[in-house]
N, C-alpha and C positions, 0 to 999 in steps of 0.2 A: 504494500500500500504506500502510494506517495507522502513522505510527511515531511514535504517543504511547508513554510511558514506561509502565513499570511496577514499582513498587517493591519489594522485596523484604526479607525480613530475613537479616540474617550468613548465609553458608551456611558453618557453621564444619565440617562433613565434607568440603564443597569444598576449601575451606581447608586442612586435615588433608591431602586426597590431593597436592596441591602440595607442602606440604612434606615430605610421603613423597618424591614423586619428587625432590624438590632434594636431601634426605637419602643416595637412591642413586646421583644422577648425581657427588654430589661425591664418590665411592669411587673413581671413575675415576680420578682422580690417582694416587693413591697404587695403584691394582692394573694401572696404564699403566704405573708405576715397574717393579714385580715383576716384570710381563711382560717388561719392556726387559732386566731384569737377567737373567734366563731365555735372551733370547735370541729372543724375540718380536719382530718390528719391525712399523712402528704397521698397515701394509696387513692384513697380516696380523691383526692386534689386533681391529680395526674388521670385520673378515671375518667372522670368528667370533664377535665383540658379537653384529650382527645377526642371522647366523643362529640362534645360540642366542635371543636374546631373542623373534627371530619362534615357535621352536620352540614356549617356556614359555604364549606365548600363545596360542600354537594348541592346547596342551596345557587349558590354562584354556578355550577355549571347547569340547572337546572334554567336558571335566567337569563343564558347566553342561550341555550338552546330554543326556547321558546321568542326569544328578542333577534336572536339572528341567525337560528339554523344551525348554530355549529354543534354536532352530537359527539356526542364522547368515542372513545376508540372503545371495541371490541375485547375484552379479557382476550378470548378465543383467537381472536387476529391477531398478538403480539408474539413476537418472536418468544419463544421459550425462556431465551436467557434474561429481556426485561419482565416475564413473568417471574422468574425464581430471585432475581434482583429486589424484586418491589415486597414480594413475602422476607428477604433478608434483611429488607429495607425497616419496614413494621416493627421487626423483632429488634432490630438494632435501635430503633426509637424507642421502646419499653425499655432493652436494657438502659439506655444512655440515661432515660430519666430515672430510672430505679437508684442505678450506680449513683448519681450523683445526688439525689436527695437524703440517700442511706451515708453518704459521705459526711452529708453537712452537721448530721448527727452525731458523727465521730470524730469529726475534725472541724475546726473554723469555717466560714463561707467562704474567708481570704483563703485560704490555704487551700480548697475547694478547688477557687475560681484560679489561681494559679497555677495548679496543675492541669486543669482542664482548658485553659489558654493555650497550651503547649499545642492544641489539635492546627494550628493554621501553619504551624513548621510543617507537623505533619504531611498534612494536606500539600503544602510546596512542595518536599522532597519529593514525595509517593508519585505527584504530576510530571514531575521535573524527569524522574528516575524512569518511571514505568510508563509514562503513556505521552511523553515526548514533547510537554509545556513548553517554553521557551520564555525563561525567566530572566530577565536581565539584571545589570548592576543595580540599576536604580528602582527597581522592583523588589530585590532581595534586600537595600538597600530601607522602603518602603517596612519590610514584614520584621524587621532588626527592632529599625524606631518603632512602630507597634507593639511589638513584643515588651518593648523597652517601657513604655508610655503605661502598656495592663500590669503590668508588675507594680509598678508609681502605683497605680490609684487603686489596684485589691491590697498592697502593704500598706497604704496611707489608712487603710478601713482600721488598723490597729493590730494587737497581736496576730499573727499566726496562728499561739497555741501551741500546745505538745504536737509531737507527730506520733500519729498512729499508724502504724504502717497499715494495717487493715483499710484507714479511711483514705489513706492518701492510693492505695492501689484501687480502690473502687472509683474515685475521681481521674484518675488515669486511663480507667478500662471508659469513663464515659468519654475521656478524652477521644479515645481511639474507633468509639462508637460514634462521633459526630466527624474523624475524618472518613472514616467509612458513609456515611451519610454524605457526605458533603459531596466525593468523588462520584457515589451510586448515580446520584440524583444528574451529575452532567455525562458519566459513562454507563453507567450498569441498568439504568430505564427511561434510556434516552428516548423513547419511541411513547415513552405515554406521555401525554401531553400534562403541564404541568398542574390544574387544576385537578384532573383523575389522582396526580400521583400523591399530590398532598392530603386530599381527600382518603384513598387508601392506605399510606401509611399511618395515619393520624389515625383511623377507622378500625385497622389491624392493631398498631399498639391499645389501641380503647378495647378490644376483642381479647386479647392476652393481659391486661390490665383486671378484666371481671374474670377471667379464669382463675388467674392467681387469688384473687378474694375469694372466691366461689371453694377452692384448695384450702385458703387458710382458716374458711369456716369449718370446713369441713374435721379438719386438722384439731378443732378447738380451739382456733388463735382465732379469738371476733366472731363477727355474724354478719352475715350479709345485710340484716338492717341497717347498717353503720352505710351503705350505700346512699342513706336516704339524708345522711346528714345533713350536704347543702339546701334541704328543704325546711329544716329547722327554724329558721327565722329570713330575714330578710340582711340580716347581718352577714349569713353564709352564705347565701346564695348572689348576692351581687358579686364577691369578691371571685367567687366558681365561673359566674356565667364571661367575666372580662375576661378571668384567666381563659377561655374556653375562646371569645371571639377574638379579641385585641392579642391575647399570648399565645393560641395557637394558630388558629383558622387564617387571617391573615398576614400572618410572620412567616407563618409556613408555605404560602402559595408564592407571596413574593419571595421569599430565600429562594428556593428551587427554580423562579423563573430569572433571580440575580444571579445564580450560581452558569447558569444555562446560558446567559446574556456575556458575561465577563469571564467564564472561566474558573474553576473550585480557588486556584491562587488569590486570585485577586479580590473574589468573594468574601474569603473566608478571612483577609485583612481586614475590610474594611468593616468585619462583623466584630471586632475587638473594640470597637464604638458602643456596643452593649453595656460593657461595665462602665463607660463615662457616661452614657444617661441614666443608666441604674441609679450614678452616685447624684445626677443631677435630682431624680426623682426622688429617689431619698432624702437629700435636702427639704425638698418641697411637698413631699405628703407625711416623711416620717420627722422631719425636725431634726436630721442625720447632717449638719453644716460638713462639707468637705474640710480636707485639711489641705493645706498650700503645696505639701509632694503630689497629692490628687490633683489638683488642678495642672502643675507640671507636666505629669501623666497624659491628662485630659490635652493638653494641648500639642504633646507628643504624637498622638494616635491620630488626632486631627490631621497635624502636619502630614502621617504616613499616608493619609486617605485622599490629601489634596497631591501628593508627590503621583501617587499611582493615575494622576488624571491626568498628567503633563505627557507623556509620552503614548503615542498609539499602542494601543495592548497589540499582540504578538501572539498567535495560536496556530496548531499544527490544524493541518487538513482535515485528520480525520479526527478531531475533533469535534466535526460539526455534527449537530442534534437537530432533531424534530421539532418544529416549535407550532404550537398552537394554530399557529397561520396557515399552517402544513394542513391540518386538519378538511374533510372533505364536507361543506354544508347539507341538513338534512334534506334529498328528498333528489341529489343526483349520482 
């Protein structure tokens, strides 16, 4: 297969959907708070993110189909390999959240959030090594200062904490389950279009999320009534339903269709923008003031995300993917 380059210029709308999603996934902190305080524990939390968020997208492709024709792809029609992709996909989103929630219990959220930052190195070498990205100085140069920048402001949050090796290897394993994500979604089911795809993984991890309760009732640990929790009051159920629209359903349609647009490298940079609105929103919903190394941090990560929009992106051939436009409207 030919894998000369081809150049490109800023895709600053790519850009824009990335940090949409890093804007809603960092709400999760703070609406993970409210839930807890409610009386929500995280099984549960994560139960209801996904379904709901699979819901809002199935809802959006149900409104594109009826507004303009465009019908979803066929299960049956896709190649084999983005079917068994999109079921490793599902599984790899269950595990990522489990890991890293069961982390935060055993370790710091700093300590957490720094090892699980490690995934956008990841993500570079794995593109760079195996599937023939073309990363330059000033790109590699972009994901350094990132790196640099999320370190500033998850230490600025304060201690670390002991280290638990247990906690820090569960934040690790979710590390490796979001570079796995990240690469699936622009190689491994390239052919479903990106509304289906967020749709089913969100759908699938909600599917193995009631399994596992349905197991640990079983088991003696809880009861499936504990399901009904965010229906409690009006306390838990706001914090559920955001976490569900705003933290899953559209973070997750636009990441996949940013990742698709720009390339898993470039994506997965400018997704380190997460934890400096996290610390902005915490400010502003939880009374959490930044400290002066965060803001450092913050204007680090920045820097990396305007640096990455100077140069035309760079991508091999067979890189290119299915996109939605692709798609065949109903009724030819």
């Amino acid at each position: 297969m030919n894998d000369r380059s081809v150049k490109q210029g800023p895709d600053l709308g790519g850009a824009g959907l990335v940090a949409l999603a890093a804007a809603c996934f960092a709400t999760l902190g703070p609406l993970s708070r409210f839930a807890g305080d409610a009386g929500v524990d995280s099984l549960i939390l994560v139960t209801w993110r996904a379904a709901l968020g699979a819901l809002v997208v199935t809802a959006y492709i149900g409104f594109r189909l009826l507004s303009s024709g465009v019908r979803p792809v066929s299960f049956r029609d896709l190649p084999v390999r983005d079917r068994w992709f999109m079921l490793a996909a599902a599984a790899t989103n269950m595990v990522l959240n489990l890991a890293a929630f069961i982390a935060f219990g055993r370790i710091t959220i700093a300590l957490t959030l720094l090892v699980f930052y490690l995934y956008p190195a990841g993500v570079a070498l794995i593109s760079t090594l195996w599937f023939g990205e073309r990363l330059d100085r000033l790109r590699w140069t972009a994901l350094a200062v990132s790196l640099a920048g999320m370190a500033l402001v998850v230490a600025g949050a304060g201690s670390l904490g002991d280290i638990d090796a247990l906690g820090v290897a569960l934040a690790f394993v979710a590390a490796m389950a979001q570079v796995f994500y990240v690469l699936a979604a622009r190689h491994g089911f390239a052919h479903v279009p990106a509304p289906q795809a967020a749709a089913l993984t969100m759908g699938g991890a909600a599917g193995l999320y009631l399994l596992i309760a349905i197991g640990l009732a079983a088991a003696g640990v809880g009861s499936l009534d504990a399901l009904a929790q965010p229906l409690a009051s009006s306390d838990a159920i706001a914090p559920v339903v955001l976490a569900g629209v705003i933290g899953a359903g559209i973070p997750t349609l636009a990441f996949i269709i940013g990742v698709r647009r720009l390339g898993p490298s470039q994506a997965a940079i400018l997704a380190t923008l997460e934890p400096v609105i996290g610390v902005a929103l915490a400010a502003w919903l939880l009374a959490e003031q930044p400290a002066p190394i965060q803001v450092i941090g913050g204007g680090l990560i920045l820097g990396a995300a305007i640096l990455l929009q100077l140069r035309p992106g760079v991508s091999a051939e067979h890189e290119a993917v299915v996109t939605d436009t692709d798609q065949v409207p109903a009724g030819r």
